[in-house]
SEZA-576140 format. One record per residue (C-alpha): residue in one letter; x, y, z. Coordinates in steps of 0.05 Angstrom, whole numbers, padded with zeros to 5 digits, always signed. Layout:
aXYZ
...
REM end
This chain:
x+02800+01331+01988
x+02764+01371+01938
x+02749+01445+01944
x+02669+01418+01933
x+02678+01383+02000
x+02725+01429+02034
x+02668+01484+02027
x+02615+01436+02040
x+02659+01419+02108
x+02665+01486+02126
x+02595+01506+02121
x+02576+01442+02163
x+02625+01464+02213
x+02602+01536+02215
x+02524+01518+02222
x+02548+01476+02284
x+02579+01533+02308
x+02527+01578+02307
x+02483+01517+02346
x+02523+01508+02400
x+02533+01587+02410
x+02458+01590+02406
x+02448+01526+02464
x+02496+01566+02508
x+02462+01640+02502
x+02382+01606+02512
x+02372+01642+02576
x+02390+01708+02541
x+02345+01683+02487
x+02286+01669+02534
x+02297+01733+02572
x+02288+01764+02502
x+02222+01738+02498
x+02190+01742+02565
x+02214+01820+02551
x+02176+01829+02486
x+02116+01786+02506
x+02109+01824+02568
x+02115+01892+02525
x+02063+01858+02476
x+02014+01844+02534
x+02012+01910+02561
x+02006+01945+02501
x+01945+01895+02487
x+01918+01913+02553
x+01919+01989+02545
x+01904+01993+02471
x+01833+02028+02470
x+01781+01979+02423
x+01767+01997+02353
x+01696+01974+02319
x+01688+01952+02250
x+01620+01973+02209
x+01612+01944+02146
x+01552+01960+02095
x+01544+01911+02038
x+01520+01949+01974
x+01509+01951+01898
x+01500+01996+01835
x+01446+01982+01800
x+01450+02014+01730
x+01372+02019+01714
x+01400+02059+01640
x+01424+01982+01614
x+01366+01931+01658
x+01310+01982+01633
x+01340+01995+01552
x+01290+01945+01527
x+01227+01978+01549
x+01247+02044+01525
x+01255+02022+01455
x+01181+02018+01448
x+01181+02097+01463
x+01238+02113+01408
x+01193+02114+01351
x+01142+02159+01387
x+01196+02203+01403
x+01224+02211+01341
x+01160+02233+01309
x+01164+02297+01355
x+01243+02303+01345
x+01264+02272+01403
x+01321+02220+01406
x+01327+02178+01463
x+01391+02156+01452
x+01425+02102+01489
x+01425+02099+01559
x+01471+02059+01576
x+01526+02101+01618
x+01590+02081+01636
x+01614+02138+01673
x+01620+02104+01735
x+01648+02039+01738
x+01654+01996+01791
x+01723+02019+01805
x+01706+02089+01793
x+01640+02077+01845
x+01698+02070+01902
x+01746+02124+01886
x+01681+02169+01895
x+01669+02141+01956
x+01745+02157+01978
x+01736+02234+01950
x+01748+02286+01992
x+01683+02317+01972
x+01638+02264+01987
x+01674+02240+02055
x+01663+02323+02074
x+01597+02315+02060
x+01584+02263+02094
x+01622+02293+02165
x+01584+02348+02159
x+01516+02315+02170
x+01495+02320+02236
x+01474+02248+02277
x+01460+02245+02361
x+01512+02205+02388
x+01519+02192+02464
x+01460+02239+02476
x+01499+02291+02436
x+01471+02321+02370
x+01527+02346+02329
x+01564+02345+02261
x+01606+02279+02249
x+01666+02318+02243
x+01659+02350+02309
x+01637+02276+02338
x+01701+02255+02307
x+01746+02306+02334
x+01722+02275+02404
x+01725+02208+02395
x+01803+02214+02374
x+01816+02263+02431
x+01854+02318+02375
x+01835+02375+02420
x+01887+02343+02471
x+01935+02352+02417
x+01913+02435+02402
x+01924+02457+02469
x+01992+02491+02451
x+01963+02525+02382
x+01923+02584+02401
x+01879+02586+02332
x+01853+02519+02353
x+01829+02518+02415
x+01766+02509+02417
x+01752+02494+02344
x+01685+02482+02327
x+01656+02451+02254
x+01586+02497+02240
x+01556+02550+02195
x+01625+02580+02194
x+01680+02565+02153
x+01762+02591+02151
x+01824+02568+02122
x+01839+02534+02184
x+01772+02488+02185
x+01787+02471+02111
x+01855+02450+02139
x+01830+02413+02190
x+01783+02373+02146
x+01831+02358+02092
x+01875+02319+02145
x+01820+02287+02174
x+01797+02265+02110
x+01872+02238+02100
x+01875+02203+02156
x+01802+02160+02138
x+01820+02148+02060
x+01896+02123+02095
x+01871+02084+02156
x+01805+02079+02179
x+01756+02066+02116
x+01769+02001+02060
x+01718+01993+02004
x+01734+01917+01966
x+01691+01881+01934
x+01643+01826+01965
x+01682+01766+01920
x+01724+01766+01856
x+01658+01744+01815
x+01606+01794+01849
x+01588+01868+01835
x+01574+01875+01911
x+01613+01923+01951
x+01640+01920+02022
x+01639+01979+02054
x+01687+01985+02125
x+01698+02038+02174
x+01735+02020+02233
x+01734+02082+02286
x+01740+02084+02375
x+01662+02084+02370
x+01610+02028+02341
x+01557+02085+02336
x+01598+02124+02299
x+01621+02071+02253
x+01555+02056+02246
x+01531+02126+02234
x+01592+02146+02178
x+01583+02090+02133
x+01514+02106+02124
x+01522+02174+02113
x+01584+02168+02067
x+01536+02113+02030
x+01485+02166+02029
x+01518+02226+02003
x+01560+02179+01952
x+01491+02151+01928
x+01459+02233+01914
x+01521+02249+01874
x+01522+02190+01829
x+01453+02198+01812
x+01463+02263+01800
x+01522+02262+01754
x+01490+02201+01717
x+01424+02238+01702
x+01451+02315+01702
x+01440+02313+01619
x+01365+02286+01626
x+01345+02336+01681
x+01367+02404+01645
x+01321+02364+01585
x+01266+02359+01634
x+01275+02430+01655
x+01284+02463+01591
x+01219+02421+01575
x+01182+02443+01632
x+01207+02513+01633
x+01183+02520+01559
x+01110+02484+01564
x+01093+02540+01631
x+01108+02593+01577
x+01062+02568+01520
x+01015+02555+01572
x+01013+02622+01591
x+01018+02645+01520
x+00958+02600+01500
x+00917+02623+01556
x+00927+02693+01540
x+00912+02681+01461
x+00846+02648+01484
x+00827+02713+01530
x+00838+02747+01470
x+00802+02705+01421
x+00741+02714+01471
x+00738+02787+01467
x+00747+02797+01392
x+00688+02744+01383
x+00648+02776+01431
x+00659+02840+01394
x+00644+02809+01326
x+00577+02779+01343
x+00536+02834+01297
x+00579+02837+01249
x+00569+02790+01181
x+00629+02814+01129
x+00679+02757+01132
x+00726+02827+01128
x+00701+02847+01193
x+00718+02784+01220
x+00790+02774+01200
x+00819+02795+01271
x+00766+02743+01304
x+00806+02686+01245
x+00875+02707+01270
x+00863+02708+01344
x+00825+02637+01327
x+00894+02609+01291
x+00941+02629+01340
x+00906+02598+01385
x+00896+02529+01347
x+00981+02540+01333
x+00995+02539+01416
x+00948+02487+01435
x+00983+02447+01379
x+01052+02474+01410
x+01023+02460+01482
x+01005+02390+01467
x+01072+02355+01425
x+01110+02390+01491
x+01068+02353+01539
x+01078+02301+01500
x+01162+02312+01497
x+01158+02327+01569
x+01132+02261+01589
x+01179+02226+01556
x+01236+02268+01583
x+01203+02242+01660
x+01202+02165+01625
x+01280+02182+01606
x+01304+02207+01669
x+01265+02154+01710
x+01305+02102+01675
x+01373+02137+01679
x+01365+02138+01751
x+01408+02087+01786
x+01401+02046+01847
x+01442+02042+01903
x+01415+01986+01932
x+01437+01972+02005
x+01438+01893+02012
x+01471+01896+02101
x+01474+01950+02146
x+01513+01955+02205
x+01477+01936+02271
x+01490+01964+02341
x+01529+01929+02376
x+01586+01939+02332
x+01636+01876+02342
x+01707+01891+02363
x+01768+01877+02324
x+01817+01876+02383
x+01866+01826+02386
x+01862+01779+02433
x+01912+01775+02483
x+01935+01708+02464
x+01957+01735+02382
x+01993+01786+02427
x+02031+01749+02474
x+02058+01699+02409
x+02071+01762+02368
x+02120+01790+02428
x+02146+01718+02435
x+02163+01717+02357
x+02199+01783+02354
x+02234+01772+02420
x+02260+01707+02396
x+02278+01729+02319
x+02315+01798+02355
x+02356+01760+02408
x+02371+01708+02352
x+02400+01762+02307
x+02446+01807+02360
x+02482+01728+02379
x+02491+01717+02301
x+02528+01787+02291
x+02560+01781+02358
x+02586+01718+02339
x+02606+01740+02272
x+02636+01803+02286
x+02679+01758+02351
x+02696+01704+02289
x+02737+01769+02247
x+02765+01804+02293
x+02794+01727+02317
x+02805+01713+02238
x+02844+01779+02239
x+02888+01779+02289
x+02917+01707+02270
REM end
């Protein structure tokens, strides 16, 4: 016999083994899993439900859809000095979109805006601090007892927050997209509370939505400002010079020297030069509103979520085969290493 089918044998042998040692322990193994499917049933039964709210959403870039229409501007606005530019902004891609919406700055923001939940008007964070029952766990800690989220701020709220926020970017929010082809977003929060899954994804989509649109448009509203700031001042310069340009007429009406009148053909150009002034900034200012308006992007909600929030419990069926699974792969592996530790200790006393 060849050592091929001397191993081969042995193997053969050993798997048959192992068979008949697992025919002869199947009431331990079925113990095994009436044990863990009983454990996985009343875990099922006393685990509290957790709601799901999604919101469907999607970035629309107005900068690139609206580029075209602009173009008819850029010649105007070049005859005043004023470059458009592009507008097409890729500061926040898609991927960038959902690492905002996981920031610790935006998720604060949203928790602290205040919503009435169970006939309770509060702060989300404070809503939140109920719903998962962490006072229970601040009895013993004298500083938090009683915590309250407010007007008032300490080290230990900004604590507090930061592991809250931790614990929603690690386990309770997912942002995916829709499909692999489309730009929509999926927005999820699970939490103990529909309502208040309902209520934190639209904030969150709220607060995310004001700070995109402000960092996308921050460079065309100091434009607008510095535009607007400088056209109230030649206003009231112009207005002014024209006061003035009254009175010196008004003063001059007798006289006839073109001398005598130089003051009155002074007053008249400086007023001609700011209405000139007051006019190409009206003009630069208007364009600056055109510019902005089309730098603005869209967060365009496509599905909210809808009271009642569905649960995502499992049902007690996935449980009891999940307890059944584990019971049967545990019990299976202590007979294996029972067996083969038995099989050494035989193979070393011989």
């Amino acid at each position: 016999m060849s050592k091929e089918e001397a191993t081969l044998r042995e193997i053969i042998i050993t798997i048959s083994d192992y068979k008949k040692e697992m025919k002869s322990k199947l009431v331990y193994i079925f113990a095994f899993i009436i044990f863990f499917s009983a454990i996985s049933a009343t875990y099922a039964y006393f685990k509290k439900d957790k709601y799901s709210a999604v919101l469907s959403f999607v970035v629309e870039d107005q900068s690139s859809s609206s580029s075209s229409s602009l173009s008819a501007y850029s010649g105007i606005a070049s005859q005043f000095g004023m470059d458009l530019g592009g507008l097409t902004s890729t500061t926040f891609s898609q991927n960038n979109v959902i690492e905002l919406l996981k920031s610790r700055k935006v998720i604060e923001s949203a928790l602290n805006n205040e919503y009435e939940l169970n006939g309770k008007s509060d702060l989300l964070i404070n809503h939140y601090i109920e719903i998962n029952s962490l006072r229970e766990n601040w009895e013993e800690t004298e500083e938090l007892k009683g915590l309250l989220f407010g007007n008032k701020g300490t080290i230990i709220h900004d604590s507090i927050s930061g592991q809250i926020w931790s614990s929603i970017v690690e386990n309770k929010l997912i942002i995916e997209s829709q499909t692999d082809d489309a730009s929509i977003l999926n927005l999820t929060y699970t939490s103990l509370s529909g309502e208040y899954a309902k209520y934190f994804t639209e904030s969150l989509i709220a607060e995310m939505s004001e700070m995109y649109t402000h960092y996308q448009t921050e460079k065309s509203r100091k434009s607008l400002s510095q535009l607007e700031s400088r056209l109230d001042s030649v206003f009231i310069e112009l207005k002014s010079a024209e006061r003035q340009y009254a009175e010196i007429k008004d003063e001059n009406q007798r006289v006839i020297k073109a001398s005598g009148r130089l003051k009155e053909l002074q007053a008249f150009r400086q007023v001609e030069v700011l209405n000139t002034m007051y006019i190409e900034i009206i003009k630069h200012t208007e364009l600056a509103k055109m510019t902005l308006l089309n730098q603005t992007p869209i967060i365009q909600i496509i599905d909210k979520p809808i009271l009642p929030i569905n649960k995502t419990k499992k049902s007690l069926k996935v449980w009891l085969i999940i307890g059944a699974f584990l019971g049967f792969c545990i019990s299976t592996f202590l007979i294996i290493i029972k067996k083969l530790f038995r099989d050494t200790l035989q193979e070393e006393q011989i």
